[in-house]
NULO-42365 format. One record per atom (N, C-alpha, C, CB): x, y, z. Coordinates in steps of 0.001 Angstrom, whole numbers, plus 500000, padded with zeros to 6 digits. Glycine has a CB too. Layout:
residues N
XYZ
...
END
This chain:
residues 220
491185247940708178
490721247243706977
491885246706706160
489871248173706120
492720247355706168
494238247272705158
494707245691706222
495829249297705386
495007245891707216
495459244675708047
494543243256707700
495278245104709729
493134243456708228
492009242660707539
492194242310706534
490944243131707375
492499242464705679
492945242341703864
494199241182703713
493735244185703126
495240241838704637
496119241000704789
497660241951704401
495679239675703846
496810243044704125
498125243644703652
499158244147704771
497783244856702754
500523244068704361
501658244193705231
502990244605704613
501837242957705885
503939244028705660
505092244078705282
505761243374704088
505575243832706205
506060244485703145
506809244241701471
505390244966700426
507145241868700970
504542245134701114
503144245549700651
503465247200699806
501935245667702268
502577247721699353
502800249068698668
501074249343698110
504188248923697189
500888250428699010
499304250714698736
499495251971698691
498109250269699797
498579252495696596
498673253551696629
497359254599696999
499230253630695582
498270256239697844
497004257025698034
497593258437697962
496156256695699493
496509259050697884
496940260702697326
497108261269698664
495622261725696306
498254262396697732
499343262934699134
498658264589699708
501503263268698355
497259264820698677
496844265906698379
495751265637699939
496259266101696610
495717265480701170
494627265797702053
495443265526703278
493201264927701871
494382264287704167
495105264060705552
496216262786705555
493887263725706728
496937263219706930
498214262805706566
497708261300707143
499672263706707290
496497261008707777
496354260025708409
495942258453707124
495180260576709568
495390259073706083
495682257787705304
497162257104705214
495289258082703918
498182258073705102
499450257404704895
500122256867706275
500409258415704165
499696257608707301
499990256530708808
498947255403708690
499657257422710577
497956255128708257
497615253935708664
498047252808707874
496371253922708797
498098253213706221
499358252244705646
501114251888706319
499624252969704224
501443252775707040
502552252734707462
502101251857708589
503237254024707671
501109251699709655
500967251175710747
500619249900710533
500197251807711483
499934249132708993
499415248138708902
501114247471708132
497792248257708080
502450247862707749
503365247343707817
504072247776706312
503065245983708224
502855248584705580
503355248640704213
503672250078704064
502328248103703109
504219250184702474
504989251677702114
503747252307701306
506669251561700982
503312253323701351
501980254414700922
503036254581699542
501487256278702226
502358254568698226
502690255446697012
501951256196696835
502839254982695894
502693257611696755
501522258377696240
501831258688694960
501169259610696989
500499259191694276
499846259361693053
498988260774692956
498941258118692863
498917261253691795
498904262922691316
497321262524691418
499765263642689446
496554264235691803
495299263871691411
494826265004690236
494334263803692752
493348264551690119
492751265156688987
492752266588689518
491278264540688556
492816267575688720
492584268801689319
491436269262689127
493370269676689004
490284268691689010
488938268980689054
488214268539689645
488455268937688292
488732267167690374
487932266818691833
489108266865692817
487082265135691913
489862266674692486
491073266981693943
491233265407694447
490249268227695639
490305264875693617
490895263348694470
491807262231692861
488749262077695397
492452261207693361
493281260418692663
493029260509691374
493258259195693036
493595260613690421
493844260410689085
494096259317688385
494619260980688833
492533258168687988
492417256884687902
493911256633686753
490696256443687341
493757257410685489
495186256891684948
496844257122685523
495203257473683636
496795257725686368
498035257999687156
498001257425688205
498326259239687445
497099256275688845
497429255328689614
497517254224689033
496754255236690528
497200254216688058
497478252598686624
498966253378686979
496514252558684089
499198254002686237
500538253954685917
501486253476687718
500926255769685108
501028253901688330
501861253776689985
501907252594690324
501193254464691313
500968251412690058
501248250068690046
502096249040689675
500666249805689742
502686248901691015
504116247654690580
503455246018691080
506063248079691905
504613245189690941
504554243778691535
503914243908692929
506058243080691649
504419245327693630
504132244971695267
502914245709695805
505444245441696281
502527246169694677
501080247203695225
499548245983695352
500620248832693518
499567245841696786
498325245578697282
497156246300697437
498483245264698181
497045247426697675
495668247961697487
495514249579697165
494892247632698803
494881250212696590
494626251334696685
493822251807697559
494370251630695811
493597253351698396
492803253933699071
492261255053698284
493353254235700214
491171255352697866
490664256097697536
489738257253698703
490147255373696657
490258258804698453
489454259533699258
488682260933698659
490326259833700366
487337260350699090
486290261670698288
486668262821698576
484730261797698669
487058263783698239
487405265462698591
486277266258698304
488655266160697681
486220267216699133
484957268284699282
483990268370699001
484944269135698981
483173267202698560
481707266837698643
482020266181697129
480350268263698883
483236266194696446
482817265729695116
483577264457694934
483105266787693942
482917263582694129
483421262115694277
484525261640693169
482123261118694155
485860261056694107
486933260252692736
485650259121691553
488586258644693904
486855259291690735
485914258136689136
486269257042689856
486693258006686999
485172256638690813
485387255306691639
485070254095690734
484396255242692996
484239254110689405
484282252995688531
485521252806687677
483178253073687695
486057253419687319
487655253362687252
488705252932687745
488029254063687314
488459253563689129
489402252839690240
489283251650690213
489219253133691589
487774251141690897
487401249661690956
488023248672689602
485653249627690970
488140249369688413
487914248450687109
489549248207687578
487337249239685206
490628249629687766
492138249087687948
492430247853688819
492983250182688574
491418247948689945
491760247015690636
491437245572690379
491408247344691630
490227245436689883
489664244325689734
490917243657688243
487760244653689426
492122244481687389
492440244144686476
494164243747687152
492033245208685327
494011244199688306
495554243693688785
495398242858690109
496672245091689138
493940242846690162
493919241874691845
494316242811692986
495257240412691972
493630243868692974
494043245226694077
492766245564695318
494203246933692941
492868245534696733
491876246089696952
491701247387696978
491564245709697756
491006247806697130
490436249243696899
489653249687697461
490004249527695957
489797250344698553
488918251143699810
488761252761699603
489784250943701390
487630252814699981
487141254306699668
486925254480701299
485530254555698469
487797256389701171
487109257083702719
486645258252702109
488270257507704209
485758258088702585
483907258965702506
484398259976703063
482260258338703501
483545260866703141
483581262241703978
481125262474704462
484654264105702220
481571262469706151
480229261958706442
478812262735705987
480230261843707882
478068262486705594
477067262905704918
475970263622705303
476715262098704476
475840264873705163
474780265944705973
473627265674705053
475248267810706043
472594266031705670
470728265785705764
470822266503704635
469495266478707196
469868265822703165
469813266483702004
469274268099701662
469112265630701374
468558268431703320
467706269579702895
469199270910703283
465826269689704103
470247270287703928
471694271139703887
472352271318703172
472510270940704426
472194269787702293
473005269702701047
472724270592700129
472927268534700429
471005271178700461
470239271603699072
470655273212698986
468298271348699152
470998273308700371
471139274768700763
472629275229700658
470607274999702272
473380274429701027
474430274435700103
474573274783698848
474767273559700043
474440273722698070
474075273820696628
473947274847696449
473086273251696117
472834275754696754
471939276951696552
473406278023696482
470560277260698056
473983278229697410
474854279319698003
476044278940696933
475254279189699867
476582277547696812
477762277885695879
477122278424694570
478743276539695559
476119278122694088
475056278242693055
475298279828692871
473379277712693568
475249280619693801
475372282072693876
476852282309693765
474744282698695216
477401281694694358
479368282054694382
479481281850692955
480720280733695424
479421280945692520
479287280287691076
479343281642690322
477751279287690748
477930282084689399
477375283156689551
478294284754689399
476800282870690809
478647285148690853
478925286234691132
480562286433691367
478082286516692166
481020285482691608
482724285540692036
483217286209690664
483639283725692373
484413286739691020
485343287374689788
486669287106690219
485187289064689491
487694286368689275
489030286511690072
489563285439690303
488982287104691279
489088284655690801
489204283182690907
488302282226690345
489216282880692110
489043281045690306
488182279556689645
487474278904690777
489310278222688945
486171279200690281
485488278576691075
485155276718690438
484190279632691252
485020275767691509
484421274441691383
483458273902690507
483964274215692339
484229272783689996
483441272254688780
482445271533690071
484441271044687367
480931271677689372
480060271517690205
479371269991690032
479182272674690060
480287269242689031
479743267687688184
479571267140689450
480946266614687001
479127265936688484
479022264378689653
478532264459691244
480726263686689906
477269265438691237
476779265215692483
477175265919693219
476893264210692942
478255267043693194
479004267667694545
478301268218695612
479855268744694239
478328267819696598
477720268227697580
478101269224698677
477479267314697988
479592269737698264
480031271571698940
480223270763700033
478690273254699144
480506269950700573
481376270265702106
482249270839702345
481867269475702716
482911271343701095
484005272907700999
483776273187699785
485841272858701214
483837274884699912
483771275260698250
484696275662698360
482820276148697466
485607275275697115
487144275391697284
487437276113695883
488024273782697511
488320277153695852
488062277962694952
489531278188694628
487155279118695341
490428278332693361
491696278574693090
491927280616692606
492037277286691722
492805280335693467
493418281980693544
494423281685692300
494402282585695330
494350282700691554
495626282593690470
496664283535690778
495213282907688922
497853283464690279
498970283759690516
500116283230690246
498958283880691338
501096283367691262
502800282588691277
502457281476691704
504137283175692315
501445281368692765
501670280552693350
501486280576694824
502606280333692970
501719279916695719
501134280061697062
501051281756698354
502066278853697697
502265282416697799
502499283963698127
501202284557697773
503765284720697256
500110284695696289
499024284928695976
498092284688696765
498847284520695093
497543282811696946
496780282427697539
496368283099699275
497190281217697328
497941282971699932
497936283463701200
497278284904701102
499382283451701789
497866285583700746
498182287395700690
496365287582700110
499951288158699020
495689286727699789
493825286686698363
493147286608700164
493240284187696512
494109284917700927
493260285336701831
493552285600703238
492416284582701786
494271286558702981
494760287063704581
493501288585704160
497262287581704913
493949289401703053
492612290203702975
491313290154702971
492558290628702288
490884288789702469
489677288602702656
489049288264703896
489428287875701923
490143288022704867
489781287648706130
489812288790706993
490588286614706615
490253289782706338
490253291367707196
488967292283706787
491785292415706717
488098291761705910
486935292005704781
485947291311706008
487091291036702866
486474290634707056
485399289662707683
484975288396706955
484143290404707879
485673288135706460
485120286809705679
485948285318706407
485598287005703722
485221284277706764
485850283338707072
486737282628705848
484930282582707683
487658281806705703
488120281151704851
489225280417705534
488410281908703773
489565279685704640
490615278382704999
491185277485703908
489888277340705909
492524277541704701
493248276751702943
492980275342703596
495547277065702309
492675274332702277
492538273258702814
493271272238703237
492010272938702350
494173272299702421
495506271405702306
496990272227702401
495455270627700776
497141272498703549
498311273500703949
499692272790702914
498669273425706027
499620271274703619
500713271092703090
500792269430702590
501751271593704111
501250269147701341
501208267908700553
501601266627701559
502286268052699246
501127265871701536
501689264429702527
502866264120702044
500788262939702463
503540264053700974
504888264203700442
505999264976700672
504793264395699504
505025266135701238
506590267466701668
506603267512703108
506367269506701102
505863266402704158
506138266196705429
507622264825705488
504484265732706162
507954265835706700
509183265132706986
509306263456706643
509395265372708485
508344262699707544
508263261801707536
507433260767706625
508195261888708410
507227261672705737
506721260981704197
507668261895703088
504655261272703810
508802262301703522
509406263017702186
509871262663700973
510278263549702402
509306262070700097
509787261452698690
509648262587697275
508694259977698389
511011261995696748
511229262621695227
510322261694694514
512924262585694536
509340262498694629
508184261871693165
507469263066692957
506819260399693510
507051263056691421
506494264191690903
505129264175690763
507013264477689776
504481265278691876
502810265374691748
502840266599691367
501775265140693075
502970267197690378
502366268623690045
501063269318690272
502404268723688895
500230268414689946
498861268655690407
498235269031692367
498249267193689822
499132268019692668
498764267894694141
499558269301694530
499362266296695011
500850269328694012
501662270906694902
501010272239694232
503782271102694539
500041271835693376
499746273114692381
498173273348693138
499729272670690273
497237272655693696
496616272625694497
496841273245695548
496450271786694604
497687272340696114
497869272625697692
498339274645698011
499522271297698279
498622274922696565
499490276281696639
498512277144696138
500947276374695741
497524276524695996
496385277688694709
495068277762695783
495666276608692554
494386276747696387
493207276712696507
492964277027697942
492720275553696021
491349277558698047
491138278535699658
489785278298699667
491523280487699770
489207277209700659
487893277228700748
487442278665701405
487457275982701538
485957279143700739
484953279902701084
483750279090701910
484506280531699826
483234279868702974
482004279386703429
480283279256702612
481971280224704521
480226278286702560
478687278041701895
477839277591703156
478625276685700553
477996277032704956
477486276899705421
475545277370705002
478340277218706202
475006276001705336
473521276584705590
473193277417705992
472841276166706126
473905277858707351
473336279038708071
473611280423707756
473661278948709299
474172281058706302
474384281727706103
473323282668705125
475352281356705990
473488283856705691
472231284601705059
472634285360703667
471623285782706182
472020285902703386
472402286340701714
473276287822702119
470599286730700438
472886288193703499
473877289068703245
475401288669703683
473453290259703872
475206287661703988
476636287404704301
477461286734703166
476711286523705527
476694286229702454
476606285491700917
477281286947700245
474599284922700191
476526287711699869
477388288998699826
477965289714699624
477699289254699985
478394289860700918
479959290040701891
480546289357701213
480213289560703495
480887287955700985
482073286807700494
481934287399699071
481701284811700670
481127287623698356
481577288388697168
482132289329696803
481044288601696690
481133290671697717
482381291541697471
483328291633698014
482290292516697450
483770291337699211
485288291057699343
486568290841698434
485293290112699891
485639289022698185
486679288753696627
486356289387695724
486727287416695897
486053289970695485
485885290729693895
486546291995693739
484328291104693493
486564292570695243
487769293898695693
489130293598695158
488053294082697501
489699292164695353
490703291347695483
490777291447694115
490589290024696203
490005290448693530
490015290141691646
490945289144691568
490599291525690458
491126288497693080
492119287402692574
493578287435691901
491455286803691700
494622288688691945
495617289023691303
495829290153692030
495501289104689933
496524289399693315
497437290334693882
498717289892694022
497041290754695062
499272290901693688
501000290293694205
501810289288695034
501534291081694776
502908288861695158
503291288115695554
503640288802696933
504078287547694730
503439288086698242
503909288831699521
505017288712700045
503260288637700477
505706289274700390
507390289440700556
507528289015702585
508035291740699982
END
């Protein structure tokens, strides 16, 4: 689509460094340089005034990408673009049958609820849980790991989502300051809300974390 557009070489399209690394190869493959930009820390995706600000002479388009069922301020985005002549592409994340969504819903609805210890997900704007992604507090990423290496010995599935920032890979390594995105990437640990999960396993994922309380030490 970026090629289609026309965008290329001398080009500069900005996208957040906070997910997969494959948005910033396909700007690199269509000829231009990826900027990245900090995101909101309450949807995890771009931060409409901190991509105003990331806009130079050479920025052709922005990419916008929905994170864990909850949607970027895409009327925002659109308005930046439409005010500097930018395109602006959104990648979706694909969309499960509403009666999953509902059941979803239901289960973070309970995490919501019952968790102790950690921040659980602002639930605005429609979120639809394709991860419930939950922040471990602490130092910092030593916490997060150590919250869920035990909870995974508790039997609980989990998974960090964003191991590591598109900025702190080799081949995208730039001095620019995302606090938000490295403060993410170091804090947060999806829990399972799958449909197919029964209340006692619903649970289980509670008391586990709640054994935890979210404030354990740093791991050496």
């Amino acid at each position: 689509m970026l090629r289609a557009a026309g965008v290329g070489v001398g080009d500069e399209v900005i996208v957040p460094a906070f997910g997969n690394v494959e948005v910033a190869e396909a700007v690199t493959l269509a000829g231009a340089l990826p900027v990245f930009a900090d995101i909101d820390p309450v949807t995890y995706c771009l931060d409409a005034s901190l991509v105003e600000d990331a806009v130079t002479p050479r920025t052709a388009a922005i990419v916008v990408v929905h994170r864990f069922g909850r949607s970027a301020d895409i009327s925002r985005l659109h308005g930046i673009g439409q005010r500097h002549g930018l395109l602006v592409l959104e990648q979706g994340e694909s969309e499960a049958p509403y009666d999953e969504v509902a059941q979803r819903r239901e289960r973070a609805a309970f995490l919501d609820a019952k968790l102790r210890g950690v921040r659980t997900p602002d639930g605005g704007d429609g979120h639809t849980y394709q991860q419930y992604v939950v922040r471990v507090p602490g130092n910092g990423r030593p916490d997060r790991d150590a919250f869920a290496r035990a909870v995974r010995a508790k039997g609980v599935e989990c998974r960090v989502p964003v191991k590591t920032p598109v900025h702190r890979l080799p081949e995208f390594r730039r001095c620019v300051s995302l606090p938000e995105t490295e403060r993410a990437a170091d804090e947060t640990l999806a829990l399972p809300v799958d449909a197919s999960l029964t209340k006692r396993e619903m649970q289980r994922i509670v008391s586990a974390c709640n054994a935890l309380g979210g404030l354990l030490q740093p791991a050496f």
